[in-house]
C-alpha positions as CSV (number, residue, x, y, z in Angstrom):
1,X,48.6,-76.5,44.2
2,X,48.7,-73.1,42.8
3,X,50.0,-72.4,39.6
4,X,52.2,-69.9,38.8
5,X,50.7,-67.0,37.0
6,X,51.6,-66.9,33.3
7,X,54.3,-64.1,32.3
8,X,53.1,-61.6,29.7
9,X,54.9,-62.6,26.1
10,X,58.4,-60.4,26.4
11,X,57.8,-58.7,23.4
12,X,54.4,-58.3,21.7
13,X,54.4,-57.0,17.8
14,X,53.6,-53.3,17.6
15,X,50.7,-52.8,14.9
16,X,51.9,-52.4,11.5
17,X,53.8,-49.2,11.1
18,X,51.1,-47.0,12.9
19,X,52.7,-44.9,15.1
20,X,55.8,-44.0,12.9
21,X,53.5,-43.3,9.9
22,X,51.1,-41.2,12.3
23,X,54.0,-39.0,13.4
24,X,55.3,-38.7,9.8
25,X,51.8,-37.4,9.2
26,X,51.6,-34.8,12.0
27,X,55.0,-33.6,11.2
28,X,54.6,-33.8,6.8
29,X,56.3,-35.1,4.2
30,X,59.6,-33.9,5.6
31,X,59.4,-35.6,8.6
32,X,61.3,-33.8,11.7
33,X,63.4,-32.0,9.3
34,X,64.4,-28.9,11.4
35,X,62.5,-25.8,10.2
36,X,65.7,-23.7,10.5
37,X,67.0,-26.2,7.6
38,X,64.4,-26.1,5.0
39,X,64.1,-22.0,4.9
40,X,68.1,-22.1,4.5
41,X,67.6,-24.6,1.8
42,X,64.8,-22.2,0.0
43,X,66.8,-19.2,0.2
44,X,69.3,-21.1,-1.6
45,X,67.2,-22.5,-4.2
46,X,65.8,-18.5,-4.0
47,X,69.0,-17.0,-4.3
48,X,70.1,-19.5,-7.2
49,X,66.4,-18.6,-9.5
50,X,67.0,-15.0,-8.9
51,X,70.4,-14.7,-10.6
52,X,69.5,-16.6,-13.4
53,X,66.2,-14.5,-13.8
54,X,68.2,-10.9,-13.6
55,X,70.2,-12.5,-16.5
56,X,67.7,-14.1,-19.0
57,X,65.5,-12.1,-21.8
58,X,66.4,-10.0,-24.5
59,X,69.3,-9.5,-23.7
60,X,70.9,-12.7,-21.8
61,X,73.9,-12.0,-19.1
62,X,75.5,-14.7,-18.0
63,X,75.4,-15.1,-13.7
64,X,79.0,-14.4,-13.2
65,X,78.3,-10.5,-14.7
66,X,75.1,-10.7,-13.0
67,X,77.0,-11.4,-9.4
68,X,79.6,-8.8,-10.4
69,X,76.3,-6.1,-11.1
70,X,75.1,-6.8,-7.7
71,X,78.4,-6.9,-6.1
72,X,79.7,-3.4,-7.2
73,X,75.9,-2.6,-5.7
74,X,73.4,0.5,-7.2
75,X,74.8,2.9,-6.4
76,X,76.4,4.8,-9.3
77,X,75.1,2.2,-11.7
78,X,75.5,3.3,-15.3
79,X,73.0,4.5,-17.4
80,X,73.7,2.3,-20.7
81,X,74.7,-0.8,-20.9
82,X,74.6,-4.6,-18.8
83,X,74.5,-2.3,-15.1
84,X,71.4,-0.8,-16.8
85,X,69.4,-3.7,-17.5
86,X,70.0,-5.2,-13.9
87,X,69.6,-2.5,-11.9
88,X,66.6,-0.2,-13.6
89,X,65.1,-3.2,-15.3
90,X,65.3,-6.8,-13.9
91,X,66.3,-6.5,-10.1
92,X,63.3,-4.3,-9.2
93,X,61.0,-7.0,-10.8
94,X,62.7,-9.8,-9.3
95,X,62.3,-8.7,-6.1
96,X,58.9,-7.1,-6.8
97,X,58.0,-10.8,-7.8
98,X,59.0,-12.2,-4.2
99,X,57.7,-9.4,-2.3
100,X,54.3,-10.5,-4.3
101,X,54.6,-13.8,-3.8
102,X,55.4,-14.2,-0.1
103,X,52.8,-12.0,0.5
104,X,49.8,-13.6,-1.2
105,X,51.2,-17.0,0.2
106,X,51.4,-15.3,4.0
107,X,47.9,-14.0,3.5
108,X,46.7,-17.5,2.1
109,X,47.7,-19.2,5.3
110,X,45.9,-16.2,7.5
111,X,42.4,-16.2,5.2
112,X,42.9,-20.5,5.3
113,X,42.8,-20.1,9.3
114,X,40.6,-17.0,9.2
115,X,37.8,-19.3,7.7
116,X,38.9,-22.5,8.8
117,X,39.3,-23.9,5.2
118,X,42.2,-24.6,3.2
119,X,40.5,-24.0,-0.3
120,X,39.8,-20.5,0.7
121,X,42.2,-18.2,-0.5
122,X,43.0,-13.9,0.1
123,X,40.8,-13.2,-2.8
124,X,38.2,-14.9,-0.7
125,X,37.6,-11.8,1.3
126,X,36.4,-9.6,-1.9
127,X,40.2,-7.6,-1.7
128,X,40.7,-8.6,-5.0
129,X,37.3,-7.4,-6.5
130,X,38.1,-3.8,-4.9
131,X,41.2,-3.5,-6.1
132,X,40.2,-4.9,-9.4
133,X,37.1,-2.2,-9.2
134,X,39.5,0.6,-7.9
135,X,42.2,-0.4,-10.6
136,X,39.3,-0.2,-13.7
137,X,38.1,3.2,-12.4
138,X,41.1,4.7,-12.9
139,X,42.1,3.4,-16.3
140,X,38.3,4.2,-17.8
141,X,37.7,7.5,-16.5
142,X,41.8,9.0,-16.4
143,X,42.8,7.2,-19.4
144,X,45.8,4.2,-19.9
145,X,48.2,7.0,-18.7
146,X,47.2,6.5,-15.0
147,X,48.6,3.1,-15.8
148,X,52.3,3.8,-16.1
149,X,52.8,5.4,-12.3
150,X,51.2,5.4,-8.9
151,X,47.9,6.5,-9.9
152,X,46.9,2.7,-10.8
153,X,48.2,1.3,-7.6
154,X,46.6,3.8,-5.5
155,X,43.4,3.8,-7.0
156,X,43.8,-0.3,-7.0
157,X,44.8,-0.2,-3.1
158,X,42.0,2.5,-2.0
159,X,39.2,-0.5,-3.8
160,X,40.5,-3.1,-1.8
161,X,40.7,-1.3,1.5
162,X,37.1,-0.3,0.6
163,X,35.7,-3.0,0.2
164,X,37.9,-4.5,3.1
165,X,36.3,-2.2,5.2
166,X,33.0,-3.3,4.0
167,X,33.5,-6.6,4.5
168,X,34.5,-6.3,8.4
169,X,31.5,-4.0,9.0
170,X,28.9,-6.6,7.9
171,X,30.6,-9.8,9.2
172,X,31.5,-8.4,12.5
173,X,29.1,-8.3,15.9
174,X,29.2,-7.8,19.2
175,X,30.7,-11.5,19.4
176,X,33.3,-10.4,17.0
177,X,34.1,-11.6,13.8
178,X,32.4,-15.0,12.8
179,X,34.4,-16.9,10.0
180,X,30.7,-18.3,8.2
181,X,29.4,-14.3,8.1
182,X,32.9,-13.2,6.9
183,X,33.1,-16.1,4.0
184,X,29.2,-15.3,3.0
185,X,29.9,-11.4,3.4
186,X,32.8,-12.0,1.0
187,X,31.9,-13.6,-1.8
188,X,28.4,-11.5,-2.1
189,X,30.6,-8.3,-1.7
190,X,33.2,-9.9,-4.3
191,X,30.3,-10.2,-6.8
192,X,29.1,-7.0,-6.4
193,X,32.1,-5.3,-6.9
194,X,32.7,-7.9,-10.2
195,X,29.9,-6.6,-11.7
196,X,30.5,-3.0,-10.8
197,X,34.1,-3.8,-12.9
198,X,32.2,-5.8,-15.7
199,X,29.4,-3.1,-16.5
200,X,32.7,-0.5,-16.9
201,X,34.3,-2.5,-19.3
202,X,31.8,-2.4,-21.1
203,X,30.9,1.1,-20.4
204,X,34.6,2.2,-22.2
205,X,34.1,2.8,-25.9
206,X,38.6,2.8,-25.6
207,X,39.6,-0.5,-26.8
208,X,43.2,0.2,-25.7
209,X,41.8,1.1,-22.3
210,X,40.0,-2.1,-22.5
211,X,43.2,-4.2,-23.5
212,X,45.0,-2.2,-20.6
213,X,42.3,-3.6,-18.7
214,X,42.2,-7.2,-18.9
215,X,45.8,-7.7,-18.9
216,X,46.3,-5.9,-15.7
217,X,43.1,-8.3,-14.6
218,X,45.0,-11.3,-15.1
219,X,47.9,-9.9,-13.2
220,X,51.9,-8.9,-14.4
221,X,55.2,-7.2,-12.6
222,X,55.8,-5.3,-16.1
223,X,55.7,-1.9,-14.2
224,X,58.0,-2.9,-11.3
225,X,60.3,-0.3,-10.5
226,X,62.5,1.0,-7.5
227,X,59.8,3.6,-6.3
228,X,56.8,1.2,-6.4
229,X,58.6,-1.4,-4.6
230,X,60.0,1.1,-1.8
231,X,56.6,2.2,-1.3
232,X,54.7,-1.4,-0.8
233,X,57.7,-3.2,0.7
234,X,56.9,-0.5,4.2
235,X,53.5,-2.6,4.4
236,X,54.3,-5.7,4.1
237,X,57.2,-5.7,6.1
238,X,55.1,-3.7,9.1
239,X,52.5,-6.7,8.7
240,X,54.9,-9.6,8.5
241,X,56.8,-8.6,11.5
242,X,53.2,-9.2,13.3
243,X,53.1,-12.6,12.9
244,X,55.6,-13.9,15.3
245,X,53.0,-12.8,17.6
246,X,50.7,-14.6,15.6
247,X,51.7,-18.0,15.5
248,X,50.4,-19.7,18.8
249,X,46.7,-17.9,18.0
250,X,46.5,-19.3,14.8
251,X,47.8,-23.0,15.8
252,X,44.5,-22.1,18.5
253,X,42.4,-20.5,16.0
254,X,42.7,-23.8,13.9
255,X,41.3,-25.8,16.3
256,X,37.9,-24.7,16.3
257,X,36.4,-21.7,18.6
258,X,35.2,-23.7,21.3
259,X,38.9,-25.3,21.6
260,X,40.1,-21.9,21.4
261,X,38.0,-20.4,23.4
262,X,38.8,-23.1,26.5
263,X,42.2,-22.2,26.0
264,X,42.5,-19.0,26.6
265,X,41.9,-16.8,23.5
266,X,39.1,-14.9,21.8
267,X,38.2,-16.4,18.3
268,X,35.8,-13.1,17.5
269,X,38.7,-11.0,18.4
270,X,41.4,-12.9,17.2
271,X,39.9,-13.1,13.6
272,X,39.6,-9.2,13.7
273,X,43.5,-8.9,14.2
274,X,44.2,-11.6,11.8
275,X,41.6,-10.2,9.2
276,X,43.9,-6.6,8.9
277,X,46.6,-8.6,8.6
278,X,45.5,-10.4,5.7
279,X,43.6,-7.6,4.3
280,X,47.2,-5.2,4.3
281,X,48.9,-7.7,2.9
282,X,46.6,-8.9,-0.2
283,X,45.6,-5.5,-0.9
284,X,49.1,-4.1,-1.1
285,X,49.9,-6.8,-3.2
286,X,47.3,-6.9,-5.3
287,X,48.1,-3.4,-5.9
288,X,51.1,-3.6,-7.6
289,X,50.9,-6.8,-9.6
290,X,47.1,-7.4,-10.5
291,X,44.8,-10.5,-9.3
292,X,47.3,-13.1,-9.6
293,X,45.2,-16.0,-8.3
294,X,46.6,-19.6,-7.1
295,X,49.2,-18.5,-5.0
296,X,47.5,-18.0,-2.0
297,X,45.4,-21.0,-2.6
298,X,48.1,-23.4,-3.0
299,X,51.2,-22.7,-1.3
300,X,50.1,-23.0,2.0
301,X,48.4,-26.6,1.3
302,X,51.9,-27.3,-0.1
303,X,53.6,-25.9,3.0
304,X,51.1,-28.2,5.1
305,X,51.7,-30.9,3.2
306,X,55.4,-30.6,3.6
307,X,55.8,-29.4,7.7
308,X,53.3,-30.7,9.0
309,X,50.1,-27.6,10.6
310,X,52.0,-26.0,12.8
311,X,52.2,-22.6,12.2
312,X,55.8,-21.3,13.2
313,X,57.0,-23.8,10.7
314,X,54.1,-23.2,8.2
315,X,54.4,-19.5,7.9
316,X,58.3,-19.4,7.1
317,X,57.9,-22.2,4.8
318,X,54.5,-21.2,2.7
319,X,56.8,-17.2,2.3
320,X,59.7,-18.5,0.9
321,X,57.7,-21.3,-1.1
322,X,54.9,-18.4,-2.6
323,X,58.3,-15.7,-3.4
324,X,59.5,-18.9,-5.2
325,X,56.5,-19.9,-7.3
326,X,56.1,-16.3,-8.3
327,X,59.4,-15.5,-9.1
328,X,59.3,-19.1,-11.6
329,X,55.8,-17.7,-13.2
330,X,57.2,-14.3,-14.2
331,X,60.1,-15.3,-15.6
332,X,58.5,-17.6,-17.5
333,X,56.3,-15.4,-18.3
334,X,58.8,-13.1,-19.7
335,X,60.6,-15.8,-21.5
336,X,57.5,-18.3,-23.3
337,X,56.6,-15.9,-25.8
338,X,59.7,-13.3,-26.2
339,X,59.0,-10.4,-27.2
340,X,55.5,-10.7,-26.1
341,X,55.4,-11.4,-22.4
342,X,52.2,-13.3,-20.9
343,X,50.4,-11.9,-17.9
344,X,51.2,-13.7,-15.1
345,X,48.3,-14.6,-13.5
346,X,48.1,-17.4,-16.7
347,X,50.8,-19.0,-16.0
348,X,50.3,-19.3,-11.5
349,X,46.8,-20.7,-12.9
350,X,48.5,-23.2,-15.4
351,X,51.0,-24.3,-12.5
352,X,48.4,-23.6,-9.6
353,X,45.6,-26.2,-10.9
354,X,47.6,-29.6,-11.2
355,X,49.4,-28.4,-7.9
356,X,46.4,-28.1,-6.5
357,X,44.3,-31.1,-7.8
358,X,47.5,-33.5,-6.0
359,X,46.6,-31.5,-2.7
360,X,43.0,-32.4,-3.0
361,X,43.7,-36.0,-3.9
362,X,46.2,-36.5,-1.0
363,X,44.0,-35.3,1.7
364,X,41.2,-37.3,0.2
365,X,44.1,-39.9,0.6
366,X,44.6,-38.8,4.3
367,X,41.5,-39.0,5.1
């Protein structure tokens, strides 16, 4: 007599939490969270930090004026007076300090895929030792008067296309660019350019020079104005519009070469593309505001950590998240030690390091 065949149980336990865990994972800390909804609440949590920076320091405005400034606009602001401070003083540097900081962070996620690690950062690729190089020259040889309009900037943007150019030539082949030549060709060309910058410090018998110097070394937005923010805001804007085009190479890009490669794309000629993107962008910014370091180091492990590794909703996420953390470091800056305002650069460092530390220990964590 046959016996019936035994029925499977109706409803076997799923492991413990794996799958919902795994997805929450793959998609970050914020789960499926629409992208569209986070950026709208960072430009709200943007917008909110920005009035309250135009009105704090010396002289404190309250946000109602502040909105009132803004809303009767620029043109024909007065010369004396509230209208003064907001528009000639503190808007130029508030947006000077997103413009910075949405930059470093954009070129931190392009340098992290660019190399395929997330502790590298845009200074990575030597930008910052040219422009710091390029930025010394002009103060030691034309004096601390270079310092106070375009001259500084310029000579600070020529080093780091220099020695972006340098950098390319030696780490690209006929294969392309590789990301271990470009990481090694980096650093030595970083060093070598630090030295270049330390031996004319030391060279200078100005100790004002000197002080000029090192501050601009550790990075500040005291010199924002209107003209030096029309003139870098063309460059970044021309290499941010790139990187909708971007997006699916770099999701590729991240997966390794020979993933890459089976899927349809370059990765020699990908990384060149990506590598002039990321060079613009850091050495425009670095231009204007110094080496302010951290940013690009941090923000887009933070943007990881929070959306998950795609890059349509990293990219969005780490711009608005770097223009935030910059704009929070300057003000403070301006506001710890009234009258005396700290560089910048101290302060992303003081925030940067615990910030980064929790990454570390969280993918350790992951892993």
């Amino acid at each position: 007599m046959e016996h019936p065949a035994e029925l499977p149980d109706a409803d076997p336990p799923a492991p413990p939490a794996a799958r919902p865990e795994t997805r929450r994972r793959a998609s970050g800390l914020l789960g499926n969270v629409p992208t569209a909804v986070v950026v709208i609440a960072l430009l709200a949590v943007i917008a909110v930090t920005a009035v309250l920076a135009v009105g704090v320091g010396a002289v404190v405005i309250p946000p109602d004026q502040v909105l009132s400034a803004v809303g009767r606009g620029i043109d024909g602001a007065a010369t004396t007076g509230d209208d003064f401070i907001i528009w000639q003083l503190r808007v130029p540097r508030v947006l000077e300090a997103l413009l910075v900081g949405a930059g470093l962070a954009v070129a931190g996620v392009l340098v992290q895929v660019l190399v395929g690690n997330p502790i590298a950062d845009p200074f990575t690729l030597g930008l910052s030792s040219g422009a710091s190089l390029g930025a010394v020259t002009v103060i030691t040889t034309l004096g601390i008067g270079a310092a106070a309009g375009l001259t500084l900037p310029l000579g600070a943007f020529t080093g780091a296309a220099a020695a972006g150019t340098v950098v390319f030539l030696c780490a690209t082949s006929l294969a392309g660019l590789s990301a271990s030549r470009l990481v090694m060709v980096g650093i030595a060309v970083g060093h070598l350019l630090s030295g270049i910058t330390s031996f004319l410090i030391l060279r200078t018998g100005d100790g004002e020079a000197t002080q000029q110097v090192m501050y601009w070394l550790l990075g500040s937005l005291s010199g924002a104005n209107w003209e030096l923010l029309r003139i870098a805001t063309v460059p970044v804007a021309a290499t941010l519009a790139t990187l909708p085009f971007l997006v699916r190479r770099l999701d590729l890009l991240a997966l390794g070469d020979t993933t890459a490669a089976a899927l349809g794309i370059h990765p020699g000629r990908t990384r060149v593309g990506v590598f002039m993107v990321a060079a613009v962008l850091t050495g425009t910014v670095v231009a204007i505001s110094g080496t302010i370091g951290f940013v690009g180091l941090v923000v887009p492990n933070l943007a990881r950590m929070l959306v998950g590794g795609l890059h349509r909703r990293i990219l969005p996420v780490a711009l608005l998240l770097g223009a935030l953390l910059m704009l929070l470091a300057d003000t403070g800056a301006r506001m710890l030690l009234s009258p005396t305002e700290l560089p910048v650069g101290i302060l992303t460092a003081v925030i940067g390091v615990p910030a980064f530390v929790l990454v570390v220990r969280r993918a350790g964590r992951a892993r």
